[in-house]
N, C-alpha and C positions, 0 to 999 in steps of 0.2 A: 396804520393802526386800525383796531375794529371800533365795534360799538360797546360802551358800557351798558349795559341792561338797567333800567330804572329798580329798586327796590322791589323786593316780593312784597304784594301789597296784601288785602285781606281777601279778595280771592284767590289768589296764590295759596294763600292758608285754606282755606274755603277746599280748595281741589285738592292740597294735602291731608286735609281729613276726610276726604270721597273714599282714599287709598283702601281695600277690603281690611288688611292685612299690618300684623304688627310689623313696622319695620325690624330688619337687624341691626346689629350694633355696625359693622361695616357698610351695609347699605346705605344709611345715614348719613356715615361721615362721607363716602362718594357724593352724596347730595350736597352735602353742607362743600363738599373740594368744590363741583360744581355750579353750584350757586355762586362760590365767591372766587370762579373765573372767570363768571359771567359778567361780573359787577365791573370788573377791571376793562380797561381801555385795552390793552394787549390781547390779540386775538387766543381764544382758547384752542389748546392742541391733548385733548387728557385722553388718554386709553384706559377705559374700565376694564377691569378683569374681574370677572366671577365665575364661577362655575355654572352650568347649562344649570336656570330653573331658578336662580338664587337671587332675582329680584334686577336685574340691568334693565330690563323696559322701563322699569317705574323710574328710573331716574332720569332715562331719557324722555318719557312723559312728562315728568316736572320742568325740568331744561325745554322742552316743543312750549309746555305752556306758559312759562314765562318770557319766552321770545314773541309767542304769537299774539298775547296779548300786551307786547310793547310796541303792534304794530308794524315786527318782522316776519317772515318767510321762513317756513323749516321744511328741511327734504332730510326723509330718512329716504335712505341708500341702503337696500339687502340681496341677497346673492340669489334670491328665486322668487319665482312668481307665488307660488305656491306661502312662501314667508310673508314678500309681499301682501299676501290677501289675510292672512292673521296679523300681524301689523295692524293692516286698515280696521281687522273688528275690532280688534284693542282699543286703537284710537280712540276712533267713531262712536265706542262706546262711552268712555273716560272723558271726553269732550262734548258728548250730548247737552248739557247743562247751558253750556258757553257760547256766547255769539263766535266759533271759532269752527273753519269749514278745513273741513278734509278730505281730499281727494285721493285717488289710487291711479298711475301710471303703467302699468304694466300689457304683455301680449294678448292677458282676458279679455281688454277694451278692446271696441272697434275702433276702428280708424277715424271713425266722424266723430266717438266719445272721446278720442287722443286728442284730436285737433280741437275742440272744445275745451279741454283742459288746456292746450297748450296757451289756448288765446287769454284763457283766463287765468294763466299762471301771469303772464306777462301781463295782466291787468294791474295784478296783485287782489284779484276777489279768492282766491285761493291761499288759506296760510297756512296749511301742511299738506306737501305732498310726499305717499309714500310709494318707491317702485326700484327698480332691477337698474341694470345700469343704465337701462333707459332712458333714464335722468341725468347721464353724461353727455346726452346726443346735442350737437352741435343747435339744433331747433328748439332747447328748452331752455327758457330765457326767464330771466325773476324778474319781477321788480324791483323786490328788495330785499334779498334774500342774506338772513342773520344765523341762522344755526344749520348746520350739516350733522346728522346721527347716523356716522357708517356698524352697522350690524356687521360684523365677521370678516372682515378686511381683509382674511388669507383667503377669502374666495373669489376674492377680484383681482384680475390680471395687469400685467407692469402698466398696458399701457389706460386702464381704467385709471391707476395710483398716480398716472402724472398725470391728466388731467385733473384730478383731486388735489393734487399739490398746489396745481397755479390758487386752486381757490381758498386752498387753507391759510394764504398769509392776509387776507381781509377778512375770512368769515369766522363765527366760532366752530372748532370741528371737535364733537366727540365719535370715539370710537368703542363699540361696544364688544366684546369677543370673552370666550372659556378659557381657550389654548393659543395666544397670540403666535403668529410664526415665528421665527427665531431674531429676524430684523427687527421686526415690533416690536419683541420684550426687549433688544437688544439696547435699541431707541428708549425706549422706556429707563433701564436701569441705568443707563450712562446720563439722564439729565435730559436730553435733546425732546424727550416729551414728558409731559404729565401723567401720573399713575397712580391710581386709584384699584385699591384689591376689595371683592368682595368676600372673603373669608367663612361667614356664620351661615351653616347651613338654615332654612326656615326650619320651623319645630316639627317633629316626629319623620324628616327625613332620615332614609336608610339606605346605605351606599350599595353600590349595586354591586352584587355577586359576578365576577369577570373572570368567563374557564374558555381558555385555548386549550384545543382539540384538533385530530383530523377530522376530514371529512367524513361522516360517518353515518349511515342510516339511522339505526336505533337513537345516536347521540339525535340528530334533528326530529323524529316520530316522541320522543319523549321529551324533547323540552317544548313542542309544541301542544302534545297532548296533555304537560300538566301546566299551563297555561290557559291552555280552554277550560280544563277542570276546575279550575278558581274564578272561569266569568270574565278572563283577559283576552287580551289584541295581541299578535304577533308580527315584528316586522323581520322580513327575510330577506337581507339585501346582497344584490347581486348586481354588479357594478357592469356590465357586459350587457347591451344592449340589445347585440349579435342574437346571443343565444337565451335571452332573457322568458322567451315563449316555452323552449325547451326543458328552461328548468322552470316551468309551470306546470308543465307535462307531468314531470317526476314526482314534482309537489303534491300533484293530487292523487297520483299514484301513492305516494307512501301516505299522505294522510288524507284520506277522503273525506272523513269527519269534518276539518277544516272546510270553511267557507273561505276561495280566491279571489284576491282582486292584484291587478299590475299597473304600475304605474313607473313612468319613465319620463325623462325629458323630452322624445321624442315624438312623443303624443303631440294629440293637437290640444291647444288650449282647455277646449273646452270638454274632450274624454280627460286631460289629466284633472280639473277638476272634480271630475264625476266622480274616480277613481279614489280622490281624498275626500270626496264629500262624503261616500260607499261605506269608507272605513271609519270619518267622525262620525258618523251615523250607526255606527257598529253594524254596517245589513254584509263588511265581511271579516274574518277574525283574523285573517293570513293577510299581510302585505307583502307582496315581492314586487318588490323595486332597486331604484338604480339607487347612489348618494342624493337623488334630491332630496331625500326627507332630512340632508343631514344637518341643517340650518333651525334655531329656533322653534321647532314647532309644537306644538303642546296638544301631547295625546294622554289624557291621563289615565288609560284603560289600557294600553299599551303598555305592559312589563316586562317583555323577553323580546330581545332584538336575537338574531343568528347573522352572523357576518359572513359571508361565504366569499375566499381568496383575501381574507384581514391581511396578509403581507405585500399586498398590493397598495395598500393606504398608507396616507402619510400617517404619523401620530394624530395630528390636530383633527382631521380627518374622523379618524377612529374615535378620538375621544369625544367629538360634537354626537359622530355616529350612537355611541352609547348613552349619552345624555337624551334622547329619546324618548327613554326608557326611563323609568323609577323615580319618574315626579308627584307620585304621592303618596300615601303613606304605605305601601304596599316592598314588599320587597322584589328587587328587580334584579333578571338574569341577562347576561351579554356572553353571546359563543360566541367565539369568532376562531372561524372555518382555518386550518393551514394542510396546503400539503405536509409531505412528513419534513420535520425539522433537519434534517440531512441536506433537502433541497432549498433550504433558506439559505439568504446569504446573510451575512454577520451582521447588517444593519437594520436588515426585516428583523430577525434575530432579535436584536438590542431594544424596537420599539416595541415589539410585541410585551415581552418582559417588562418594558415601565409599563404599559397602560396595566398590566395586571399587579403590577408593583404599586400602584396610585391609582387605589380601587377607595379610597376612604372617599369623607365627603369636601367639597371644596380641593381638591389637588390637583384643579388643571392648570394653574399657574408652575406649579411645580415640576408637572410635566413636560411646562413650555418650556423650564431653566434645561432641563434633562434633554428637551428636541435642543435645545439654542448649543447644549455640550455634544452631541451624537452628528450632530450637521455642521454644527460650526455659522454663521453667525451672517453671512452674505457681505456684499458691500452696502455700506448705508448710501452710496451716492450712486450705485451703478441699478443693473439688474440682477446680478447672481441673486440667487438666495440661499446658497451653499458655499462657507467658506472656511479654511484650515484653522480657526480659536485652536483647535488641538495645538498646533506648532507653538504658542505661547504658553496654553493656558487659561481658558476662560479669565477666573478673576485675575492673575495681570494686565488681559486686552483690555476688559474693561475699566478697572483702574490707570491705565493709558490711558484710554479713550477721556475719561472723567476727566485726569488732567489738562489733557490737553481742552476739552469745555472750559473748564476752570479758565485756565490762560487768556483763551479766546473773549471770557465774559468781564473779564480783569479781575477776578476775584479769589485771594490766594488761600491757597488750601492746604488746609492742616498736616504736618506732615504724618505719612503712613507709618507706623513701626509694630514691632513685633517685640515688646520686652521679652527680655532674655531671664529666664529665674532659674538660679542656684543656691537649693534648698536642700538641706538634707532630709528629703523624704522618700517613701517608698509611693510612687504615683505612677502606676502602671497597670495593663489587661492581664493577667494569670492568664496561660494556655488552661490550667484546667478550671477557669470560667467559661472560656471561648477557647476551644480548640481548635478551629480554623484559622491556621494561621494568616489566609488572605481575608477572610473577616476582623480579624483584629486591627491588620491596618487600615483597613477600609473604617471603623469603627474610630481609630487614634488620626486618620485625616478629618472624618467629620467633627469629633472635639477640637482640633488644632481650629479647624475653620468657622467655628461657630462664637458668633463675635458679641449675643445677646444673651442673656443669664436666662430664658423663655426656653432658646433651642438648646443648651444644656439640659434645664429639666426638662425637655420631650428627651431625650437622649436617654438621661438618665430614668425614666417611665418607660423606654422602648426594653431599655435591657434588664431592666427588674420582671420585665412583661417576658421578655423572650428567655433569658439566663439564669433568672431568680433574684434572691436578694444581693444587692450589690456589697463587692468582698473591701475589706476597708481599702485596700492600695487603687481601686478604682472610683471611689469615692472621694480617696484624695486625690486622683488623677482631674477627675471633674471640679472640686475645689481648686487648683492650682488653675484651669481653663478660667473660672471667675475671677481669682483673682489678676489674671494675666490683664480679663476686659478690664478690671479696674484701672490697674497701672498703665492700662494704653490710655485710657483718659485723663489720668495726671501726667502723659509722658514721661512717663519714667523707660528709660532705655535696657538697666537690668538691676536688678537687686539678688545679691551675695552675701549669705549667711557666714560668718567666720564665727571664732570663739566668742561667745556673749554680745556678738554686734550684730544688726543689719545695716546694710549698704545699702543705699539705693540714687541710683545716678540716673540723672535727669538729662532730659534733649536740651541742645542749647537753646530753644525756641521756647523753654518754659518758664518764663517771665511768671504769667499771671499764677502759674500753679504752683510755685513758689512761694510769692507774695502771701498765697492763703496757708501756705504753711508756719509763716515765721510767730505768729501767736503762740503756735503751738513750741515751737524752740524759745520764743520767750519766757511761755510758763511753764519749763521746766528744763533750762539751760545743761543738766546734771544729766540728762539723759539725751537728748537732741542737740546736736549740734550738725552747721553746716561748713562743708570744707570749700573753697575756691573754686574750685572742680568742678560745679554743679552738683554735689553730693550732698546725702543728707546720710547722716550715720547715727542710726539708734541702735543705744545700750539696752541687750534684754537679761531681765534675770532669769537663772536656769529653769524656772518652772514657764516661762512664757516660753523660753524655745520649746516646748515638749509639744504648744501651741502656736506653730510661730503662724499659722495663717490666721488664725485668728488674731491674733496680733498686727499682722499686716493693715486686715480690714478695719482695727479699731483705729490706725491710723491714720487709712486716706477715709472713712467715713463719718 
């Protein structure tokens, strides 16, 4: 088992109102999940998800500070040096107040400043260090080390995750990430981890503008020229190391105007810093670079990214890539570069189209369900991280999978059903609201599957927005989806309208939902009665059936 965390005391409060910034409404409740996995004896496993920019450091900030001043060790874990080193000013800065020392691991130190941290990790005079996987090397030894905060977890390789493994069944470990890989959310939805969504964007954010294009002169000379024009930064990436000089070459060829700077992984420590110090310091407007920058890092002058070869990245990739971009109140553009769509194949194809399909604000979680359907889901116990969910089905694997958790935990679970309703009503898409007939179904699978009376009204807000006023047979289409969620919570199995009656027959499992029914067949025997069956048959008068959903709901509400 791990450590219970002593209560947040009054510096804990103390350092929560340091925070600039008004919390959000999901940010909070992440805190408040947080906190009270800390409190517990059972080591913490939680994956935050939020969207690039949407507040995940602060919570990891609260979590490092209530560890370190219980007298634990915290090591954030992030995927570049360059993250690394804004991390450490974050900290150092939010920490200044506090008798609490924080240190930086990474290739920037020298070797004599390494080995001086090392000795003083293992002293425990050090209670936060932050660095690159560096902090996996067999030489980095704790004290007493209590909380691990992995930053972006699809950036570190199998054999980083199992060394991580051995240490997450004694320590607390949070995970912070946008667009979780497809294992992670997979882990996530099934139970086996904790999850926490950050959802509310902060105030006067504005989703970033996302056009795929070819390659194209004019296209790159003018989104970079009206960028400068506004007083902005540009990032230009270009994942090719090779020839990364070359298209520097070109760069300043098409826009000379532009001030260049490059920056790449293969620099030496100390020019890759220069190169980002060049650019926070705004002395260049153009960055062309590889994917390092595609990690956390907060440029807020920075509003137009260019992607050059976007069918080469994964989704999560792309979508960290564009979060760059449009962190403040400003409106933000994302091109990303493709050959001609001819030469894509079906699954470049497929990701390109979600990222610009989940352009709103907060949709990388969404994105992640959309990558975990287009890839399919890996093995949770092997290495793949590609695996056939198509051959099932998304939610039936995962509803396996839940099962079988269930089973394993000993704790039995509800059973799944699908009431069956026959209604005499007209609940249906008119072709001439949607003429697209492979929209339509695409439209009557997302009602079928939509199990929360929230994602019905977004549905129904999407096609008033997109189709116009909703026609009454689709209105009662969407009413019949609600009341379907209701009856699945009474288990009810189906209800069947005949001449002046409803039916409605219940699973045999519905003891308690029963029980709350029988008041109501008491006080008024004339109309409710129950049959042996599991059945409950109410008598309506011919003006209720004209309403019979309404009728429904006055019953089970």
């Amino acid at each position: 088992s791990g450590h219970a965390f002593s209560p947040p005391d009054h510096y804990y409060r103390e350092f929560e109102a340091s925070f600039p910034y008004e919390e959000t409404p999901d940010q909070l409740a992440a805190i408040q999940d947080v906190m009270r996995d800390m409190s517990s004896p059972v080591p913490m496993d939680r994956l935050i998800c939020g969207d690039v920019g949407y507040g995940k450091t602060e919570v990891a900030l609260r979590a490092a500070f209530r560890a370190a001043m219980d007298g634990k060790q915290v090591a954030v874990l992030v995927p570049t040096t360059v993250l690394a080193q804004q991390h450490y000013q974050t900290f150092t800065e939010r920490f200044q107040q506090y008798p609490v020392r924080v240190d930086i691991l990474s290739r920037f130190r020298s070797t004599r400043d390494q080995k001086a941290i090392l000795r003083d990790l293992a002293a425990g005079t050090i209670d936060i260090i932050i660095g690159t996987h560096r902090l996996l090397q067999p030489d980095v030894v704790f004290k007493d080390l209590g909380l691990i905060v992995i930053d972006e977890e699809h950036r570190f390789g199998v054999k980083n995750k199992e060394q991580l493994k051995k240490l997450r069944t004694t320590v607390d470990v949070m995970t912070l990430t946008a667009t979780p890989i497809p294992r992670t959310l997979q882990l996530s939805l099934s139970g086996i981890r904790d999850f926490s969504l950050i959802e509310t964007p902060p105030e006067d954010r504005l989703a970033i503008r996302t056009i795929i294009t070819r390659f194209d002169d004019m296209v790159i000379r003018d989104a970079v020229l009206r960028e400068l024009k506004r007083g902005g930064q540009i990032f230009f990436v270009h994942d090719r190391v090779r020839s990364i000089y070359a298209m520097a070459g070109y760069l300043k060829k098409l826009v000379p105007e532009a001030r260049l700077g490059v920056a790449h992984g293969q620099m030496s420590a100390r020019e890759l810093e220069q190169a980002m110090m060049r650019f926070i310091q705004r002395e260049t407007d153009l960055l062309l670079c590889t994917t390092i920058i595609e990690s956390g890092l907060d440029f807020p002058t920075a509003n137009t990214i260019i992607i050059n070869n976007a069918h080469r990245l994964g989704l999560a990739q792309m979508y960290q890539l564009r979060g760059r971009v449009g962190r403040g109140k400003i409106r933000a553009y994302a091109y990303l570069l493709v050959p001609g769509s001819n030469i894509l194949n079906p699954e470049a194809q497929k990701r390109l189209e979600a990222l610009s399909e989940f352009t709103e604000l907060g949709s990388g979680y969404r994105l992640a369900t959309r990558d975990l359907q287009i890839r399919g889901a890996g093995n949770i116990l092997g290495h793949a991280q590609s695996g056939h969910v198509a051959a099932v089905g998304m939610t039936l694997y995962l509803e396996l999978l839940s099962d079988a958790i269930a089973n394993l935990k000993g704790e039995t679970k509800p059973p799944s059903m699908e009431p069956e309703i026959n209604l005499r009503l007209q609940a249906y898409i008119p072709d001439t609201y949607v003429s697209d007939v492979n929209q339509r179904l695409v439209l009557y699978r997302r009602i079928a599957g939509a199990v929360h009376d929230d994602e019905l009204q977004d549905i129904a807000d999407e096609l008033e927005d997109r189709f116009g006023t909703l026609p009454e047979q689709v209105a009662t289409l969407l009413e019949v989806a609600r009341i379907k969620n209701l009856l699945r919570a009474w288990m009810v199995l189906s209800v069947d309208q005949t001449k002046h009656q409803l039916i409605f027959t219940f699973h045999e499992q519905a003891g308690t939902q029963l029980d709350k029914l029988l008041a109501l067949v008491a006080a008024d025997p004339s109309r409710f009665r129950f049959s042996p069956d599991n059945r409950l048959v109410v008598r309506c008068a011919p003006e209720a059936e004209k309403n019979i959903l309404v009728e429904i709901r006055k019953i089970f509400t």
